[in-house]
C-alpha positions in Angstrom: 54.8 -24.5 -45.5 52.6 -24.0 -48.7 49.4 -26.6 -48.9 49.8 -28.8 -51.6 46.4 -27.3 -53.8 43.9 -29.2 -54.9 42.7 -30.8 -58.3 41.6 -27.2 -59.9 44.7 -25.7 -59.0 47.3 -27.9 -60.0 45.9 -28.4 -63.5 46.9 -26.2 -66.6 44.6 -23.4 -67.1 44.8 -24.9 -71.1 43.5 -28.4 -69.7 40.6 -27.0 -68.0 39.4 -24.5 -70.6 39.5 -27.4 -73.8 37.8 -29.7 -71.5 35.0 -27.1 -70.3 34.2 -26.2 -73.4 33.8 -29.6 -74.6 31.7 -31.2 -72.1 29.6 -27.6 -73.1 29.2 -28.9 -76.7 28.8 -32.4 -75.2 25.7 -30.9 -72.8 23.9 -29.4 -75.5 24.2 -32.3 -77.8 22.5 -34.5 -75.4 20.1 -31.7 -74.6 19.4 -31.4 -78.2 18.5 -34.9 -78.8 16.4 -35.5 -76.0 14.6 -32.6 -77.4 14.1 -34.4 -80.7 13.0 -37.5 -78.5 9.7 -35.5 -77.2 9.8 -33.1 -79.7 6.6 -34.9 -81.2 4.7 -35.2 -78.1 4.9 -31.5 -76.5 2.3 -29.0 -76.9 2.9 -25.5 -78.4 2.2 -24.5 -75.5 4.8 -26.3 -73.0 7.5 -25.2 -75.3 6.4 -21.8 -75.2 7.1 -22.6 -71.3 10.2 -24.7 -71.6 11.5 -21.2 -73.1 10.7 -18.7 -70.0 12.7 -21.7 -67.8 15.8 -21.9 -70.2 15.7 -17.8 -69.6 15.6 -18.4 -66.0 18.4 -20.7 -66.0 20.3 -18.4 -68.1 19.7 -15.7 -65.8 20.7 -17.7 -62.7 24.0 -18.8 -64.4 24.8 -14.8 -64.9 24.1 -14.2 -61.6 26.6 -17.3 -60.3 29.0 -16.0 -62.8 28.9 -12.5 -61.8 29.3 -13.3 -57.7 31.8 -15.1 -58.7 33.6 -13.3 -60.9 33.1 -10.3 -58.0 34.9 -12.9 -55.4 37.9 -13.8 -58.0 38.4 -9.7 -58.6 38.3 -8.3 -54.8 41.0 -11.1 -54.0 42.9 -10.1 -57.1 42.7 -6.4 -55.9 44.2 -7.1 -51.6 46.7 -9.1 -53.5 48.0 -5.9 -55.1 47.3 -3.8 -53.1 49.2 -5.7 -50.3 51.8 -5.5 -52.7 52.1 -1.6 -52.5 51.5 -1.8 -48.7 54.6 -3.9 -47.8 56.8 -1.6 -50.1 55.9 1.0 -48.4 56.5 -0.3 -45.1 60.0 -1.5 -46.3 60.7 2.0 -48.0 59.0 3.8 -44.6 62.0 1.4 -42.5 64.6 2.3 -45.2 64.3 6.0 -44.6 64.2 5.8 -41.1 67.1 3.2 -40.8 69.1 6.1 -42.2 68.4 8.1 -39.2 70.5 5.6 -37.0 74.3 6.0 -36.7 76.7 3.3 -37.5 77.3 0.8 -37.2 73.7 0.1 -36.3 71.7 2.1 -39.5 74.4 1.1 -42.2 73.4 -2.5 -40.9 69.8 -2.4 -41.1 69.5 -0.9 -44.2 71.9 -3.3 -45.8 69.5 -5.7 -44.4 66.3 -4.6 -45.4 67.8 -4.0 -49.1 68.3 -8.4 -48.9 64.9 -8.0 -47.7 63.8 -6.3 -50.7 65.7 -8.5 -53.2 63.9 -12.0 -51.2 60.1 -10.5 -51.6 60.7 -9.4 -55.0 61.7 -13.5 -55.5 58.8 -14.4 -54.0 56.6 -12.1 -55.8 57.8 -14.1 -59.1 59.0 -17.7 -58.1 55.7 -18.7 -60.1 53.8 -22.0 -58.9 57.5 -23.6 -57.6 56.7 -24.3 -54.3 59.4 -25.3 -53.0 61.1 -22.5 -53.8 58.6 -20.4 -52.4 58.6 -22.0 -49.2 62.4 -21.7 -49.1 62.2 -17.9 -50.1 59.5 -17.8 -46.8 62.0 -19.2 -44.7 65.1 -16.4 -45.8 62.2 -13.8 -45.3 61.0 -14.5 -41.8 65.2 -15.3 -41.1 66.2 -11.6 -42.1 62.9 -10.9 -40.5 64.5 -12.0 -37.4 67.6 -10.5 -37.7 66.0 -6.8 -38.9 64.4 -7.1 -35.7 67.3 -7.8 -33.1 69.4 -5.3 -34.6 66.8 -2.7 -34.2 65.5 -3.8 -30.3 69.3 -3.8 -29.8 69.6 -0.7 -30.5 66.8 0.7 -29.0 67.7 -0.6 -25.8 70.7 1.3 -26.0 69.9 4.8 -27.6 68.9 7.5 -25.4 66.5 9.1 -27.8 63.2 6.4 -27.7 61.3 8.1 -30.5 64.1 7.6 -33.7 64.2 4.0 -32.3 60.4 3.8 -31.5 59.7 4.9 -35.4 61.5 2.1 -36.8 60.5 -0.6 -34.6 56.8 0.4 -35.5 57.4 0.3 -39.3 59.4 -3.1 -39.2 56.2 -4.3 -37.1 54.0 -3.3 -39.7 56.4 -4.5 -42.7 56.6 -8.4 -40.6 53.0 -7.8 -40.6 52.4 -7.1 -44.5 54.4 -10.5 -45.7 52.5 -12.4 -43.6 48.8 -11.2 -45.1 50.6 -11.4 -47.9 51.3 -15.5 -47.4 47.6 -15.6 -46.1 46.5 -13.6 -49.3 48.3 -16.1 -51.8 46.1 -18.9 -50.4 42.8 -17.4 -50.2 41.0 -19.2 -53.3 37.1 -18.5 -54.5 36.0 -21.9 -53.0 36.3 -24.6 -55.4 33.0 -25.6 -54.4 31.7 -21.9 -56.1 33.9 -23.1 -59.1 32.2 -26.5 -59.9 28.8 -24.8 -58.6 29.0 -22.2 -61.7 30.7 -25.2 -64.0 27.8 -27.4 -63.0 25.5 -24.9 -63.8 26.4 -24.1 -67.1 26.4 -27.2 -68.3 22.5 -27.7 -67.4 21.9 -24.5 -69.1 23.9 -25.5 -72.4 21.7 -28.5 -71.9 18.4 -26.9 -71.3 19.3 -24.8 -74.9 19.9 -28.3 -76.3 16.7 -29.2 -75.4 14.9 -26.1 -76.8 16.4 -26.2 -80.0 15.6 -30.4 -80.0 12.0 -29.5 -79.5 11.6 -26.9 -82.4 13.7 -29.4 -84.6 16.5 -28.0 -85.6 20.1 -27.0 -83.9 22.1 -23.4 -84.2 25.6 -24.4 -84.2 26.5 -20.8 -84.3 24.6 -19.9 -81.0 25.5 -23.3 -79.1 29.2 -22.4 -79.9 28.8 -18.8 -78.9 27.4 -19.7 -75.8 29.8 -22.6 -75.0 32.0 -20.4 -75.5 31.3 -17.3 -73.6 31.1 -19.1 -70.6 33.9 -20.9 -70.8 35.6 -17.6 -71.1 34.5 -16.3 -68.1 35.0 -19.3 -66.4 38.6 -19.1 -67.3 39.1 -15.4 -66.1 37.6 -15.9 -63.2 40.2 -19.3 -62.5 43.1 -17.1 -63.9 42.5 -14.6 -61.6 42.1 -16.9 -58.6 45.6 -18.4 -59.6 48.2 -15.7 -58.0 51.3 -17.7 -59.0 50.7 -19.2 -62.4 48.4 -16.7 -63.5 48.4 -14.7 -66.8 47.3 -11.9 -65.1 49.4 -11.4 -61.6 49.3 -8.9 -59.4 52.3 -5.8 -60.7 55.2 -6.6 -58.5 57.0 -2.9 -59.8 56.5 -1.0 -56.3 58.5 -4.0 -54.6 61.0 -4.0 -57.8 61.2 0.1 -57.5 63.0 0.0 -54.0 65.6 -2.6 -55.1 66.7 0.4 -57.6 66.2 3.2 -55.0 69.8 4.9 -54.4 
């Protein structure tokens, strides 16, 4: 069964974006006016300071961003590429299925070709869980089946190496869905998330500040930088979202072998 996700998750990427970028504005508004609150009493000199730590905190929030950004992208990347793997292993089966005689390779192919069409499914039931917990079930069901037919007939056929093949590339297809189940529920840590959130909101607020102090706001830069970050945060929970992503993993190799003759 699927987890039910949390908070992050479940929430429209739309939702999370508006509000991010608002509590950015929000965060360098209040930064900005506790800046005009001392702006009178600090030294030339401490704001010349206060400068070198809003670069720090800058530079710390890149570095956040870019970790995690890294994290969002290599999980991205075994998602595909496990994708490809488990295609392969279920065209690898195919081919040597047809090596059996019938009724035993007509069968196993017909199976693995339901097979085919129940990953595809899965690859694009989206964020319905129940349905993707249903198409799990048919899958390990015909994984079941694939597999009795073939020790079935291995038991029976004289020549242990055609058998031996196919029993090693249905182990290694079983094998692929379920990294690919693991896969689909391996998440950047939310904490990582509300880590890089949290800290972009201190530096919008630390910018607020520094403008406060020298008297005067840039709307133009606060907006840029509100929204740059919020950007990036938003790619880097897009990619992290397999199922209701914009950008999902290309499930063409899978679709290919439905088509193959």
């Amino acid at each position: 069964m699927l987890v039910n996700e949390s908070f992050l998750y479940r929430t429209p990427e739309v939702i999370i974006q508006c509000t991010f970028l608002a509590l950015m504005v929000a965060a360098t508004e209040v930064g900005f006016h506790l800046g005009r609150k001392f702006e009178a009493r600090t030294p030339d000199e401490i704001k010349s300071q206060i400068s070198t730590v809003q670069a720090a905190i800058l530079g710390v929030l890149a570095l956040l961003l870019g970790f995690t950004m890294s994290m969002a992208v290599s999980r991205f990347e075994v998602r595909k590429q496990l994708v490809l793997e488990e295609a392969n292993a279920i065209g690898t089966s195919f081919l040597r299925a047809q090596l059996l005689p019938a009724p035993a390779g007509p069968e196993i192919a017909k199976l693995l070709r339901q097979y085919v069409t129940v990953r595809v499914q899965y690859g694009t039931a989206g964020n319905d869980l129940a349905r993707l917990d249903d198409l799990h079930t048919q899958a390990e069901h015909l994984q079941t089946e694939l597999w009795t037919q073939a020790a079935t007939y291995a038991q029976q056929d004289p020549n242990p190496v055609r058998a031996g093949l196919l029993l090693q590339s249905l182990n290694q297809t079983i094998d692929l869905e379920a990294a690919r189940w693991a896969a689909l529920q391996n998440h950047v840590p939310e904490s990582v998330i509300y880590v890089n959130a949290l800290v972009g909101l201190l530096a919008s607020m630390q910018v607020g500040y520094s403008f406060g102090l020298n008297g005067r706001r840039n709307i133009f830069s606060i907006c840029l930088l509100a929204l740059a970050i919020t950007l990036v945060l938003a790619v880097i929970i897009d990619l992290d979202r397999p199922r209701s992503a914009f950008v999902r993993s290309s499930q063409q190799p899978m679709i290919d072998l439905i088509h193959r003759p």
